[in-house]
Backbone bond lengths (Angstrom), bond angles and torsions (degrees), N, CA, C in turn:
res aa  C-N    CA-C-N  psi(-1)  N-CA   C-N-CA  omega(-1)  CA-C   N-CA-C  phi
1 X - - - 1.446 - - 1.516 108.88 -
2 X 1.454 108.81 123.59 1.564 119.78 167.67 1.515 120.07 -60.57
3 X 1.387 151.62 119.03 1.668 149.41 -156.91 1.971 67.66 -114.52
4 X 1.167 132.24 142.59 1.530 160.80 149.14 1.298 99.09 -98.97
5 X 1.614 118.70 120.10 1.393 126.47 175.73 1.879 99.33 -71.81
6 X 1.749 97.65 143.42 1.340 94.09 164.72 1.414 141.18 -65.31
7 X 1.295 141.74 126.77 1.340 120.55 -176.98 1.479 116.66 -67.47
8 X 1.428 113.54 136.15 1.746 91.74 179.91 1.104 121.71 -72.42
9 X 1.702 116.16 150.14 1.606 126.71 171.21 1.584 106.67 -85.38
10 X 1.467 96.75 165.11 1.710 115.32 -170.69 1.095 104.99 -47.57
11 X 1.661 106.56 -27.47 1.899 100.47 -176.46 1.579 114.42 -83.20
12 X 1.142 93.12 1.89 1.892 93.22 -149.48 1.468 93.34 -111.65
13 X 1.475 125.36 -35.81 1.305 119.94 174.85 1.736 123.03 -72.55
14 X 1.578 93.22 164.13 1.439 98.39 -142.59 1.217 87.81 -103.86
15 X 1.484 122.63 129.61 1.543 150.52 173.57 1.319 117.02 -4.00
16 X 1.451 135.09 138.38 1.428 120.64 174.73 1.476 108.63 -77.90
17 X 1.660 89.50 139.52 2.027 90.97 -173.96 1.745 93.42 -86.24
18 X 1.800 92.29 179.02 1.629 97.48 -177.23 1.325 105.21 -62.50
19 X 1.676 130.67 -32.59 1.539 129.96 178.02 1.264 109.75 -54.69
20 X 1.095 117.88 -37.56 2.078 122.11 -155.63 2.257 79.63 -79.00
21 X 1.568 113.70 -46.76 1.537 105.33 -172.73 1.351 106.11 -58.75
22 X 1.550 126.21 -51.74 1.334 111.41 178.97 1.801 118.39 -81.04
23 X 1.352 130.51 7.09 1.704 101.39 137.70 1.090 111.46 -89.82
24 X 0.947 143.94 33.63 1.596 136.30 -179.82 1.588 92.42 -105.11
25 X 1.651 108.15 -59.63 1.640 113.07 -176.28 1.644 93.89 -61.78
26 X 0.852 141.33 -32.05 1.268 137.09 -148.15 2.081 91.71 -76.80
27 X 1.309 113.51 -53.20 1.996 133.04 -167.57 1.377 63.75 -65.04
28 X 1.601 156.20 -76.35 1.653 128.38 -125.86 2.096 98.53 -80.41
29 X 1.543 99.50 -36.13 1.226 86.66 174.33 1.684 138.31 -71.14
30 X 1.752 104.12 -27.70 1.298 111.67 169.39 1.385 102.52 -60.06
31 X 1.619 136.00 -27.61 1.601 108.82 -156.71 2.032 94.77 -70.94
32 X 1.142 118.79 -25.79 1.197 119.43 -148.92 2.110 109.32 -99.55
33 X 1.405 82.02 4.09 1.324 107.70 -148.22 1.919 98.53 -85.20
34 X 1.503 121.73 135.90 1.296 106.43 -166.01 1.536 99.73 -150.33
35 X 1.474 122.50 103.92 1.470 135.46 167.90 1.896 102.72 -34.74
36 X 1.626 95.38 101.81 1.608 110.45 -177.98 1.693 103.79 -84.84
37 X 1.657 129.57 -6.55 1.151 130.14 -177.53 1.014 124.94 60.89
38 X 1.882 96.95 38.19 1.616 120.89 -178.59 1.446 113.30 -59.76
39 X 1.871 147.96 146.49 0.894 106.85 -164.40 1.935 86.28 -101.07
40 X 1.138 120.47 -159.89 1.624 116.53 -178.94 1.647 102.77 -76.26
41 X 1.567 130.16 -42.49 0.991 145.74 -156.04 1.980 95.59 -80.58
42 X 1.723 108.77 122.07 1.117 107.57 -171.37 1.663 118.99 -78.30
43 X 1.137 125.37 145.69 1.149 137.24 -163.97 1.787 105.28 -66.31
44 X 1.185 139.62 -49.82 1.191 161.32 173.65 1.418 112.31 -54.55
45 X 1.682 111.20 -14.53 1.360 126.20 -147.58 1.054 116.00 12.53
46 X 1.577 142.31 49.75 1.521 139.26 -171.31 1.948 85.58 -107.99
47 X 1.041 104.11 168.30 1.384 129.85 150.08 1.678 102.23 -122.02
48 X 1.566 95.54 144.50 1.780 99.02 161.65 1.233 104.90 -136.89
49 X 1.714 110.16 135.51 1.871 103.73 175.16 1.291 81.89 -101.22
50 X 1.625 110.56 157.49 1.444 121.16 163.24 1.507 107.67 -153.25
51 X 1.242 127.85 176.28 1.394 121.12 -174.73 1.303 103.26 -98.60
52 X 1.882 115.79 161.47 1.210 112.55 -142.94 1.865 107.66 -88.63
53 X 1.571 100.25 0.21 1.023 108.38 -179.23 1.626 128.84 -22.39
54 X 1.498 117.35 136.10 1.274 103.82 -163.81 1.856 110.24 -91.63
55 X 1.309 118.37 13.77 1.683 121.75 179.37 1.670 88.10 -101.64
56 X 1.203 153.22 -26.03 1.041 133.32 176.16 1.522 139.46 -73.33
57 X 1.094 117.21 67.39 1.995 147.18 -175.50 1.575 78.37 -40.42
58 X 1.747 147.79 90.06 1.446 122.11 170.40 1.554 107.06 -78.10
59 X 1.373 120.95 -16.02 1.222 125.50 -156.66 2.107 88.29 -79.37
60 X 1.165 121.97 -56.14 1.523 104.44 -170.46 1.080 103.98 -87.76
61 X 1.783 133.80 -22.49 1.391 119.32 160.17 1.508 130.22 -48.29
62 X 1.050 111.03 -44.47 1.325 120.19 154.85 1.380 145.35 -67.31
63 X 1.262 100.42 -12.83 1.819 116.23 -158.81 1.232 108.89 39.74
64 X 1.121 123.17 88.60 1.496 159.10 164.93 1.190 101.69 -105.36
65 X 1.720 107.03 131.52 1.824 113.99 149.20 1.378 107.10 -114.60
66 X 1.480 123.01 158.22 0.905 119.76 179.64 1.780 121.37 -68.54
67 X 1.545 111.05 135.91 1.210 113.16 -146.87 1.657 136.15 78.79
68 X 1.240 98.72 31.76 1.666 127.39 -174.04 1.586 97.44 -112.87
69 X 1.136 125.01 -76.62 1.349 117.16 -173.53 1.710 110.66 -126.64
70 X 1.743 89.69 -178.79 1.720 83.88 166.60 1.591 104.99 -122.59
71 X 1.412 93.04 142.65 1.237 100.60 -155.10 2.062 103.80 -106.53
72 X 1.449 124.50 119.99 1.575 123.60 -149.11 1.692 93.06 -125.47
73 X 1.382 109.86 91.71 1.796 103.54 169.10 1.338 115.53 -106.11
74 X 1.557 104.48 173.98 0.891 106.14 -172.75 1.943 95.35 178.93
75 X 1.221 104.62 172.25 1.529 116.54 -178.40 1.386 112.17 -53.60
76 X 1.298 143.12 80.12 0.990 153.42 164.94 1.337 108.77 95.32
77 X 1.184 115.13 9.70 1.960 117.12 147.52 2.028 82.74 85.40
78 X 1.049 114.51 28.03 1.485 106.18 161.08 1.471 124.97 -66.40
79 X 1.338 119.49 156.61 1.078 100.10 174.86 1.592 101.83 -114.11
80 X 1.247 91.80 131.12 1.945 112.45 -168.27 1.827 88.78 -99.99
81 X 1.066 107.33 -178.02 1.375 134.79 174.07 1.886 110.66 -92.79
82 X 1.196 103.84 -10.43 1.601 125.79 147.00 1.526 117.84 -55.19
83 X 1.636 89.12 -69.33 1.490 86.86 -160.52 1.920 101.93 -79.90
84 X 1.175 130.05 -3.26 1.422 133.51 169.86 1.601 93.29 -62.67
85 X 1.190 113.60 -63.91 1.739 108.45 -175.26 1.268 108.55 -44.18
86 X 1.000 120.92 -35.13 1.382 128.78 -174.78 1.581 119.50 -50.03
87 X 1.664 79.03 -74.03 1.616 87.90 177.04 1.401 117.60 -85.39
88 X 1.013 118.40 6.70 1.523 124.47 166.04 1.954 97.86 -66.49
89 X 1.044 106.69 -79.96 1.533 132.46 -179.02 1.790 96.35 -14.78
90 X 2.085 97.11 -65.65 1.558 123.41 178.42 1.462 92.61 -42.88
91 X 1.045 149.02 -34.23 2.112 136.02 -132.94 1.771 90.60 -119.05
92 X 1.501 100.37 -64.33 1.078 93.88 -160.16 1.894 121.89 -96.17
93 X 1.342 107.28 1.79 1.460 107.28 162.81 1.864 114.90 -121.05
94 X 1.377 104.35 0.79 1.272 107.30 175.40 1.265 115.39 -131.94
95 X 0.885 145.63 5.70 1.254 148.51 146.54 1.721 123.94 82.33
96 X 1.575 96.74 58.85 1.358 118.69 179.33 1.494 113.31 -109.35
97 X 0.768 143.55 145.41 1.433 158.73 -143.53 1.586 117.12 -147.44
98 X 1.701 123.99 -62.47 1.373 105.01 178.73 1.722 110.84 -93.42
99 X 0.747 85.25 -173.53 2.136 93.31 176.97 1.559 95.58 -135.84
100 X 1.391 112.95 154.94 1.263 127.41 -179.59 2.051 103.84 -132.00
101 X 0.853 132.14 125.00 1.101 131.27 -160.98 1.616 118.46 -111.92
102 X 1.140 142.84 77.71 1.680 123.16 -147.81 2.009 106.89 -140.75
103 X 1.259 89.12 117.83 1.436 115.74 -174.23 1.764 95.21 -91.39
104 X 1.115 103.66 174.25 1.719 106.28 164.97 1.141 101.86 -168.24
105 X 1.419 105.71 160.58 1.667 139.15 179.36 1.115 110.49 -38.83
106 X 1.663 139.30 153.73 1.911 108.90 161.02 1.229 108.67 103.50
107 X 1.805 108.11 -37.15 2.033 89.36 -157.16 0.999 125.19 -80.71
108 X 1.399 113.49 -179.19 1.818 119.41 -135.93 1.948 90.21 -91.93
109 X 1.496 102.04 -22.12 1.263 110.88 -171.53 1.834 111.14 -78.46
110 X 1.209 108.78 -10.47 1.553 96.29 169.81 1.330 110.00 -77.47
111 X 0.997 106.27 149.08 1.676 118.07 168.81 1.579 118.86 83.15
112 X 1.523 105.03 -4.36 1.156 127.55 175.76 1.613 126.96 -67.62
113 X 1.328 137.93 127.16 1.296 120.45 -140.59 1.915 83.85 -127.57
114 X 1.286 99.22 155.57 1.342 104.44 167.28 1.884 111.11 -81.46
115 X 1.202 115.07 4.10 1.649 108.70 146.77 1.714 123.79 -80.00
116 X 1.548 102.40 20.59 2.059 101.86 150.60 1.428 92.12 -98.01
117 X 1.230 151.94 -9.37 1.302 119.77 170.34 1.622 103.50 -91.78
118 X 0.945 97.04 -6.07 2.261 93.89 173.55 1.273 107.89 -78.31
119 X 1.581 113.66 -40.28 1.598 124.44 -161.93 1.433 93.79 -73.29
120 X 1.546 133.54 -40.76 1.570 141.72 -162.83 1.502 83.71 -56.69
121 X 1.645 98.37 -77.84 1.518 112.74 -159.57 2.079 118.20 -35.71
122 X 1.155 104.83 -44.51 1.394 121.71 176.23 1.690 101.56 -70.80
123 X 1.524 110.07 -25.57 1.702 87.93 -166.76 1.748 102.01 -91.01
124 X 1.499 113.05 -21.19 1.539 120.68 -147.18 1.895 89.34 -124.40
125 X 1.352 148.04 -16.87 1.116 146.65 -156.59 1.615 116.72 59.26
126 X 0.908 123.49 29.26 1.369 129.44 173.33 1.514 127.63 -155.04
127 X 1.573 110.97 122.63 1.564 107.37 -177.87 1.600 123.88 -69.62
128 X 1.478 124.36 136.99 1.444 104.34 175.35 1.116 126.13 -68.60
129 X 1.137 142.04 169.61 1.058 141.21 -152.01 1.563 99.07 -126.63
130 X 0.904 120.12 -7.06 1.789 140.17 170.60 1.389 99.38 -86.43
131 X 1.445 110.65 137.90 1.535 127.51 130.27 1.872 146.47 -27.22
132 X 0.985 133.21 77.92 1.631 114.55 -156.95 1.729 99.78 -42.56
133 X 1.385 96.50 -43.53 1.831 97.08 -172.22 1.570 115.86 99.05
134 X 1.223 99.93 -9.51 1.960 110.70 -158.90 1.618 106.08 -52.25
135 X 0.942 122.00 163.96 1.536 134.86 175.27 1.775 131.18 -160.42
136 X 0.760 110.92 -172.62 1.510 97.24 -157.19 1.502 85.20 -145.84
137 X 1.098 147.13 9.18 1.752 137.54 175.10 1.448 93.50 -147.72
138 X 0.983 132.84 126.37 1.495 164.47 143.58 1.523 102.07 -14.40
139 X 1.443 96.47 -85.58 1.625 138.84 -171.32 1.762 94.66 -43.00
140 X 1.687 114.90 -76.09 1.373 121.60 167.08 1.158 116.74 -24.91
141 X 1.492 117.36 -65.45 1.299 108.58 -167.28 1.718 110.37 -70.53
142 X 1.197 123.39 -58.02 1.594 105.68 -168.16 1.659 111.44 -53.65
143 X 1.802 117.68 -20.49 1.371 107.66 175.10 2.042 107.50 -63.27
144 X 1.406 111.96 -39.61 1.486 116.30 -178.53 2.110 92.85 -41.49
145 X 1.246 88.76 -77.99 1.685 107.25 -160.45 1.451 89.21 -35.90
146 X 1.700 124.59 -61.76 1.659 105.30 -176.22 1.644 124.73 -49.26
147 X 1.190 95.72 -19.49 1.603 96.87 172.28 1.417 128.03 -94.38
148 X 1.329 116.83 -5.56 1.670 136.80 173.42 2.145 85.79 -81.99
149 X 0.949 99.48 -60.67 1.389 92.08 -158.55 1.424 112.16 -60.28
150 X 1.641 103.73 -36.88 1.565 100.18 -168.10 1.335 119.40 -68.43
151 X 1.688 120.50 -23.41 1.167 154.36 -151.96 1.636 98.83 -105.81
152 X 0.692 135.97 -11.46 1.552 142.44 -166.68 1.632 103.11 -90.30
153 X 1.417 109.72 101.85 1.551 122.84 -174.67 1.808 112.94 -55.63
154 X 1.777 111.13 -28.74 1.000 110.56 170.72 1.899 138.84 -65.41
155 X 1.562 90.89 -22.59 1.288 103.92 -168.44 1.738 109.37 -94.74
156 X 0.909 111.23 109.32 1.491 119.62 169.87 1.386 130.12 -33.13
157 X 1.308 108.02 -58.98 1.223 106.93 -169.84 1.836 105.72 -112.29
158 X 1.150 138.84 112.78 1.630 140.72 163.89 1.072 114.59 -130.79
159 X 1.175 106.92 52.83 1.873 111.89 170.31 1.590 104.60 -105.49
160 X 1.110 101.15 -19.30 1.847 104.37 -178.21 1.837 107.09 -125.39
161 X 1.444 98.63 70.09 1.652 110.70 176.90 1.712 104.37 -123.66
162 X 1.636 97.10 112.60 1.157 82.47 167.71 1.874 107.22 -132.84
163 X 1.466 110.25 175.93 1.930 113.93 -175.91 1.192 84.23 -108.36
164 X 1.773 99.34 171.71 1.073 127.56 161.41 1.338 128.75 -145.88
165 X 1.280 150.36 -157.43 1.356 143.16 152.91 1.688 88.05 -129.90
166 X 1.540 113.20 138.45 1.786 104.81 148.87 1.957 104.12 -106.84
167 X 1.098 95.99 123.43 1.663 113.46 177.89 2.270 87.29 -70.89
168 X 1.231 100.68 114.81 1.281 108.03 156.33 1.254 153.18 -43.63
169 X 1.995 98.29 -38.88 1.352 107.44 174.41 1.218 97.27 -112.07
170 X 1.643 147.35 36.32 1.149 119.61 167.48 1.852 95.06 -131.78
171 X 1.559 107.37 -27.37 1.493 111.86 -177.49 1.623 117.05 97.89
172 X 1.222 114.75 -21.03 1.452 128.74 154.13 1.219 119.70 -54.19
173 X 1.511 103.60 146.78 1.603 121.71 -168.25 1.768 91.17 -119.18
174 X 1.716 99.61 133.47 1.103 98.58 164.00 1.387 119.76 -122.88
175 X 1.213 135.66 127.99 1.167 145.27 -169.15 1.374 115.71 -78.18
176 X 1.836 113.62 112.26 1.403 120.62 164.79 1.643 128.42 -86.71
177 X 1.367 111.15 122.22 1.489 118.48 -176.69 2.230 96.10 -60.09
């Protein structure tokens, strides 16, 4: 005898996750949705790294449209040897030129110690092989990242690199020499 699993009922099925909400938003946006014959290479030719933080909107903080820049996050908008590939890739097959550099107020990465890669290693049996990156001065760190980038033999162009801080509760960018 064949047992046929039940299909679940409305009561019985299990909650829509945030993924199942964004393809759902995703079918309302394709209906409306219309190939502008953007080319890949951003119009602004900027790259911006910023951290992946979720209060940072860069597109209206910045006045960005889509297809303005390329936009490279990551945990406190460091610049890893990641995000160099990155913007290497951005410079020299797409044809971006400045960098925009932007840390902010708040992040999860201050105060952050390179004992979360001890705590990982002890919780999971394996060390990462990544950097935490953490820092304790704002200001310091986006001057480091201007100097990873400018200094970076791969990247063509670093004559037009500049940092910033975005202050969280006010939305202002402050600019580090």
């Amino acid at each position: 005898m064949t047992v046929t699993p039940e299909r679940p009922t409305p009561s019985t099925a299990a909650a829509p996750t945030i993924t199942d909400r964004f393809v759902e938003a995703n079918r309302a946006y394709a209906v409306g949705f219309r190939d502008g014959g953007m080319d890949a290479r951003p119009v602004q030719k900027v790259a911006v790294v910023a951290c992946m933080d979720a209060r940072l909107d860069l597109f209206a903080a910045l006045g960005l449209e889509l297809g303005d820049a390329h936009i490279i996050r990551n945990a406190g908008g460091v610049v890893t040897d990641d995000t160099i590939r990155s913007l290497t890739i951005s410079q020299r097959a797409l044809g971006t030129r400045s960098v925009v550099l932007i840390h902010h107020t708040g992040c999860g990465l201050l105060g952050l110690t390179e004992d979360f890669r001890r705590e990982l290693e002890l919780e999971v049996g394996q060390r990462p092989q990544w950097a935490v990156e953490a820092f304790v001065d704002l200001d310091s760190d986006v001057r480091q990242s201007m100097q990873r980038v400018r200094t970076s033999p791969f990247l063509l162009h670093t004559d037009d690199v500049r940092g910033f801080v975005f202050d969280v509760h006010t939305g202002l960018l402050r600019e580090i020499d």
